[in-house]
C-alpha positions as CSV (number, residue, x, y, z in Angstrom):
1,X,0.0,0.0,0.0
2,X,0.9,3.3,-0.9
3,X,2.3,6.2,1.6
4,X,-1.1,8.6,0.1
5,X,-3.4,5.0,0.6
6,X,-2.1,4.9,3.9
7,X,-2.8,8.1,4.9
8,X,-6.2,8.4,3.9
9,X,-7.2,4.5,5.5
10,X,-6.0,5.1,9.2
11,X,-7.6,9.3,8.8
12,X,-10.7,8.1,7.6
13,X,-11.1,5.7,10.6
14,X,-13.1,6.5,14.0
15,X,-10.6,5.1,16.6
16,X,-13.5,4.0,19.8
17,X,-11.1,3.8,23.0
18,X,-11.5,0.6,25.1
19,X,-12.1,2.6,28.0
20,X,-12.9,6.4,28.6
21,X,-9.8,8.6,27.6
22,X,-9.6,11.9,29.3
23,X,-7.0,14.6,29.0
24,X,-3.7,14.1,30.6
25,X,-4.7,10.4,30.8
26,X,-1.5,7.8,31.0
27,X,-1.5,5.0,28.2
28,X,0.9,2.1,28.0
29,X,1.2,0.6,24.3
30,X,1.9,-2.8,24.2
31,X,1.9,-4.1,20.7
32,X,3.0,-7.6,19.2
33,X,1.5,-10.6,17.2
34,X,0.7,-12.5,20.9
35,X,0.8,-15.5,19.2
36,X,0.2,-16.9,21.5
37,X,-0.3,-14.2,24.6
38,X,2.1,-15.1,27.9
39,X,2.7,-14.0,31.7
40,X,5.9,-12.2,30.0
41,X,3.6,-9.5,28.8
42,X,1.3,-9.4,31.4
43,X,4.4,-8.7,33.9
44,X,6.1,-6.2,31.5
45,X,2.5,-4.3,31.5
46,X,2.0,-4.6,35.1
47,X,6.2,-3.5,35.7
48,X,5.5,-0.2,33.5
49,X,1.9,0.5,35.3
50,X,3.8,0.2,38.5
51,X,6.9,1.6,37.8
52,X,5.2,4.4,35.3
53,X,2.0,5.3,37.3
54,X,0.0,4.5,34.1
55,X,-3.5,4.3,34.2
56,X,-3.9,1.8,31.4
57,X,-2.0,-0.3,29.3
58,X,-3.8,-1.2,25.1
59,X,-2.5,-4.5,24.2
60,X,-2.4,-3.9,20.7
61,X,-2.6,-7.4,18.9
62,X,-1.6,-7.2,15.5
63,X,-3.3,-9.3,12.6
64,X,0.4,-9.7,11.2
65,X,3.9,-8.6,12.5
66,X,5.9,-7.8,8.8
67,X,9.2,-9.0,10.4
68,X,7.6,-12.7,10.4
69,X,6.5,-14.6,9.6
70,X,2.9,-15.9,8.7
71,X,3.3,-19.6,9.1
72,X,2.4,-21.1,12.8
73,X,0.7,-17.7,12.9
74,X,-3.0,-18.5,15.0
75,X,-5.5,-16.6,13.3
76,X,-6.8,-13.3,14.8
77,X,-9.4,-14.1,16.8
78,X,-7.7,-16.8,19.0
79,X,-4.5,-14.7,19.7
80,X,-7.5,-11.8,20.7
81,X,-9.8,-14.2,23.2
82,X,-6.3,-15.9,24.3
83,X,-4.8,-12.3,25.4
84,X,-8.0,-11.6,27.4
85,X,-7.7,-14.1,29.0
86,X,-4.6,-13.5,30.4
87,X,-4.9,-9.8,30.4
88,X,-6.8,-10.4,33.7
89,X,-6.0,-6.9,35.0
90,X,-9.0,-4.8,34.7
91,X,-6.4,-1.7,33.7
92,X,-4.9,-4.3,30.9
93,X,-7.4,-3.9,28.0
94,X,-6.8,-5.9,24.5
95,X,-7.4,-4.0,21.0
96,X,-7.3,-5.0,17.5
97,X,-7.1,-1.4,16.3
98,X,-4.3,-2.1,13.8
99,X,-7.2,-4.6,12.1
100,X,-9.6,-0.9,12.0
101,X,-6.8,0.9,10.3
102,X,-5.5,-1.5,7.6
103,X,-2.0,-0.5,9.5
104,X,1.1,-3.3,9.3
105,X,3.3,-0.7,10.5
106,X,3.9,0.6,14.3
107,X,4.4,4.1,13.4
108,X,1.4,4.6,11.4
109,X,-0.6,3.2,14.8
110,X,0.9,5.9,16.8
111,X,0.2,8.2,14.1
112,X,-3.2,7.2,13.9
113,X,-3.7,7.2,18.1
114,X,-1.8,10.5,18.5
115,X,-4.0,12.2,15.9
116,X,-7.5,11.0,17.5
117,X,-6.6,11.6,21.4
118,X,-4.4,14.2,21.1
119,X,-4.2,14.8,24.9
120,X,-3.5,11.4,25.7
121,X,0.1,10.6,27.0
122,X,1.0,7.5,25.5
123,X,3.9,5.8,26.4
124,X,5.4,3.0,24.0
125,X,6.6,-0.6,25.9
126,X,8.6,-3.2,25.1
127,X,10.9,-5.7,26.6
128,X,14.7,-5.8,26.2
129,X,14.5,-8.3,23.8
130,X,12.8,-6.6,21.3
131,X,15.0,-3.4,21.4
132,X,17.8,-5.4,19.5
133,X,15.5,-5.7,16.5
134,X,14.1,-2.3,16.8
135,X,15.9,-0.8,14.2
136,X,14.6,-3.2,11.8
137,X,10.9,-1.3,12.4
138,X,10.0,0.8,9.7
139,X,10.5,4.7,10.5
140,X,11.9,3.5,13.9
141,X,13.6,7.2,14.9
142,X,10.3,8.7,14.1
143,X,8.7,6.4,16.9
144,X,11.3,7.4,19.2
145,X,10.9,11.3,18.5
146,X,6.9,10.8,19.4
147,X,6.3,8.7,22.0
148,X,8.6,7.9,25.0
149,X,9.6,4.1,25.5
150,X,9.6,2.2,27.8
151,X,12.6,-0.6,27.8
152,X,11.3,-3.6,30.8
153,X,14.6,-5.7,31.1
154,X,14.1,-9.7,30.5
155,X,16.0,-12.7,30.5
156,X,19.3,-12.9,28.8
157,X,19.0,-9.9,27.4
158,X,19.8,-6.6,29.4
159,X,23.2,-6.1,28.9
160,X,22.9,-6.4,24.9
161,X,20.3,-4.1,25.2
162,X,22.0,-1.3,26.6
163,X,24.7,-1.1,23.4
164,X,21.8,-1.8,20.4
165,X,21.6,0.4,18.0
166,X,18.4,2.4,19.3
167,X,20.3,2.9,22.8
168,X,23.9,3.9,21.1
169,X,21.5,6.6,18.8
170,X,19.4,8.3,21.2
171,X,21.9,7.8,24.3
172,X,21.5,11.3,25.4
173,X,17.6,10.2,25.1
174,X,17.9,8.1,28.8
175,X,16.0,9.2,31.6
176,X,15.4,7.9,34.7
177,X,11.5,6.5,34.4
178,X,10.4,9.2,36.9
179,X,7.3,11.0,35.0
180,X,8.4,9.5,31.9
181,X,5.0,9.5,30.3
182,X,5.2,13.3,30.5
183,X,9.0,13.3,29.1
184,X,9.1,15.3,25.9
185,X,10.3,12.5,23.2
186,X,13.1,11.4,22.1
187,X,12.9,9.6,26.2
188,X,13.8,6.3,26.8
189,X,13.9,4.7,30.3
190,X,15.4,0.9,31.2
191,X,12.7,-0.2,33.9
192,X,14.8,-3.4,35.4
193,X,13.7,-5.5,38.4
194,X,12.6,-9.3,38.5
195,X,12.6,-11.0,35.4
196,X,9.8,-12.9,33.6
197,X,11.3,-15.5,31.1
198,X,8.2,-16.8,29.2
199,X,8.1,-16.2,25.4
200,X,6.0,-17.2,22.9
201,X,8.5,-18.8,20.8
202,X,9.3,-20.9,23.8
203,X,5.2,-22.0,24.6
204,X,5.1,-22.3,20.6
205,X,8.1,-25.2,20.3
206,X,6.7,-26.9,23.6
207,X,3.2,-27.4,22.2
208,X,4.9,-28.6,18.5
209,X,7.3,-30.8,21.0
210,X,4.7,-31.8,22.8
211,X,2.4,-32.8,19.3
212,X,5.5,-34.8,18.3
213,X,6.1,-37.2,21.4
214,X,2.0,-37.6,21.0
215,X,2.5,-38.6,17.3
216,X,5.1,-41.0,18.2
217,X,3.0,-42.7,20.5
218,X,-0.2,-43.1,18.8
């Protein structure tokens, strides 16, 4: 899809917020394919509410991540009704707003959220993991000049974190995750504490492991 096609899907959508969004409000972004959701993003939600004084956090489940791939990928729906139930927090809410806007892109999302609740203070979340691939994200400085991130640290990860290439760019961007939802962007903050090491590559292999020893025993 064009940049101009683009443009006039995600403006020509009415964004309806999960939950009432007022001015000043605090908004973590959690976004991924959830395929399927885990505890790991329910405790890098509840770390940022915590750590962030948020007053929500949007899972954001996308109908397809562009950096993989489509095979093994459960179809919307489940990954939607799987993430509410786990999103068991009642300030955790679960969107497929990315399916509204036709978007396959993160930045156009925040484009798209920033333009309908303008006086919203979003704050973008990820773990450490995923910052290593962050510059692989399509317009990923843009994304770090309009929302502040987030960074929670997980497992086997922290350390490589700290020198990717986001981190090493927007060094003089770290703050300290005081008031970082009203940090004027570029802001990034490293929320560390306990670890949660569940993944959903790791559930995914167990349950294809698990299908193979049942296979070899019918």
């Amino acid at each position: 899809m064009g940049t101009g096609a683009m443009k006039r899907s995600t403006s020509s959508v009415w964004l309806h917020p999960p939950s009432p969004v007022t001015p000043g409000l605090r908004i973590g972004l959690l976004g991924g394919s959830f395929n399927p959701a885990h505890s790991g993003h329910l405790h890098i939600s509840e770390v940022a509410m915590k750590r962030l004084d948020l007053d929500f956090v949007w899972w954001l489940v996308s109908p397809q991540n562009p950096l993989k791939s489509s095979i093994g990928m459960a179809p919307l729906h489940d990954r939607l009704h799987e993430a509410r139930l786990i999103a068991r927090n009642p300030h955790i809410l679960v969107m497929d707003i990315e399916r509204a806007l036709h978007s396959h892109y993160t930045i156009d999302t925040i484009r798209a959220l920033q333009r309908r609740f303008p006086r919203a203070k979003f704050v973008w979340l990820m773990g450490s993991d995923n910052l290593k691939s962050f510059h692989r994200w399509r317009s990923w400085p843009e994304i770090v000049r309009r929302v502040p991130i987030a960074v929670v640290t997980r497992p086997g990860s922290a350390i490589s974190a700290l020198h990717a290439i986001p981190t090493t760019r927007f060094c003089r961007a770290r703050r300290c995750h005081c008031d970082l939802a009203s940090a004027r962007p570029p802001a990034i903050a490293v929320l560390d504490g306990p670890r949660n090491p569940q993944s959903s590559t790791a559930i995914r292999n167990a349950e294809r492991g698990g299908e193979a020893m049942a296979a070899s025993v019918g």
